[in-house]
Each structure stands twice: as C-alpha cells, then as structure tokens.
C-alpha positions as CSV (number, residue, x, y, z in Angstrom):
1,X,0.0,0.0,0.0
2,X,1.6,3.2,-1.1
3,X,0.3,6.2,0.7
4,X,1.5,9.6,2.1
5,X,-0.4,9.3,4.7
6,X,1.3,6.8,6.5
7,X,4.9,8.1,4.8
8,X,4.7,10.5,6.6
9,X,2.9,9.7,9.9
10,X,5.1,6.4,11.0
11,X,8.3,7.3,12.5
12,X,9.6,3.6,12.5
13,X,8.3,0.1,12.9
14,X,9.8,-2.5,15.6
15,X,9.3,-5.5,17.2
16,X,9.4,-8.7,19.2
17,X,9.6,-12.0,18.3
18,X,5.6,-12.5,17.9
19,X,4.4,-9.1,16.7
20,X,4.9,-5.8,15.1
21,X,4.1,-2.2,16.3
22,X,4.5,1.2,15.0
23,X,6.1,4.6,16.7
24,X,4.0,7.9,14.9
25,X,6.0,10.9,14.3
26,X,3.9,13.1,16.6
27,X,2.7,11.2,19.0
28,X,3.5,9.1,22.1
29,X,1.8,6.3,21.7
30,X,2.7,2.8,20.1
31,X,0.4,1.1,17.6
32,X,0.3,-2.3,18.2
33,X,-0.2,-4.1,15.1
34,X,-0.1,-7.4,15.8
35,X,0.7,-10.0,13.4
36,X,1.1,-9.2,9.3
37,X,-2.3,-10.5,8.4
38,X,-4.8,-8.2,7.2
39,X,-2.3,-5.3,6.4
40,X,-4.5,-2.9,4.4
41,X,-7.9,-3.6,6.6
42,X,-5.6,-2.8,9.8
43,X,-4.0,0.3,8.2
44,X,-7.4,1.3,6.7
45,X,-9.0,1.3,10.6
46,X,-6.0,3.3,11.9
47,X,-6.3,5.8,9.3
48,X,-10.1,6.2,9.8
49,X,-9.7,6.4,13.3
50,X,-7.2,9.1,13.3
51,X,-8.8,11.4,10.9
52,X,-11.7,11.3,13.1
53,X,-9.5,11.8,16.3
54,X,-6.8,13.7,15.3
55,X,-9.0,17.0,15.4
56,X,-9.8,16.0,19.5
57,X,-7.4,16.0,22.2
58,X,-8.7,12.3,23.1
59,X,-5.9,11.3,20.7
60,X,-3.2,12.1,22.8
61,X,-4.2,10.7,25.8
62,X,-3.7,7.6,24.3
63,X,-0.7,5.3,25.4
64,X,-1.5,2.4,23.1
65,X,-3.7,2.0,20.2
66,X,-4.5,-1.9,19.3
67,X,-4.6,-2.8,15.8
68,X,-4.4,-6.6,16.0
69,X,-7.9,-7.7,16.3
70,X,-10.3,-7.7,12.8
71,X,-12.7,-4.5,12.4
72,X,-11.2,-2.9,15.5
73,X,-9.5,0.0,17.1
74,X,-8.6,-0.3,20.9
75,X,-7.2,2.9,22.9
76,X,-5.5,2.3,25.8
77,X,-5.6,5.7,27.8
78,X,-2.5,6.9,29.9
C-alpha cells in the first residue's frame, strides 16, 4: 500500500519475536499491530480512526492503540 499518509505519519516500525508495532512521528503512543495479516484492513482502521481523532485532544491521551484484532481500534488511555 503506497500512501503519504502513512509516509509521513510512522516514524519507524519494531518488534518482538511475535508481533509488530509502530512509533507515529507526533505522538507518544505505540500502535500495536499485531501480526502481518490483514495489512490494508488494519491500516485502513488506523487511518479512519485518526482522521476522526486527530482533530480531539482524546488522541493524545492515548498510550497504546490496538490494531491486532479484525474490524477494530482499541485505545489504551495513559
């Protein structure tokens, strides 16, 4: 998936021996994306949700945002 969104929103990708998750650029939170199934479903529901919470402080209250389960978004407040 090419896209300038997310060019320009991830700041790098890491992770552990199960999963991936991904730092944004202007944000504190992590985005834990789970496994690489569903890439473009899971990247379509972060996008969504952040264009309709980036306008709202209740994005960064956010300490982690859950990718990994299948037509979801899960914040974890600070």
């Amino acid at each position: 998936m090419s896209d300038d969104f997310f060019k320009n929103h991830f700041n790098y990708v890491f992770s552990d021996s199960l999963e991936i998750y991904i730092k944004p650029k202007l944000y504190d939170y992590i985005i834990e994306f789970g496994l690489l199934d569903n890439i473009e479903s899971k990247l379509t529901n972060y996008k969504l949700f952040y264009a309709a919470k980036s306008e709202s402080n209740s994005i960064k209250e956010a300490e982690k945002i859950n990718l990994k389960f299948t037509n979801q978004v899960i914040v974890q407040k600070k």
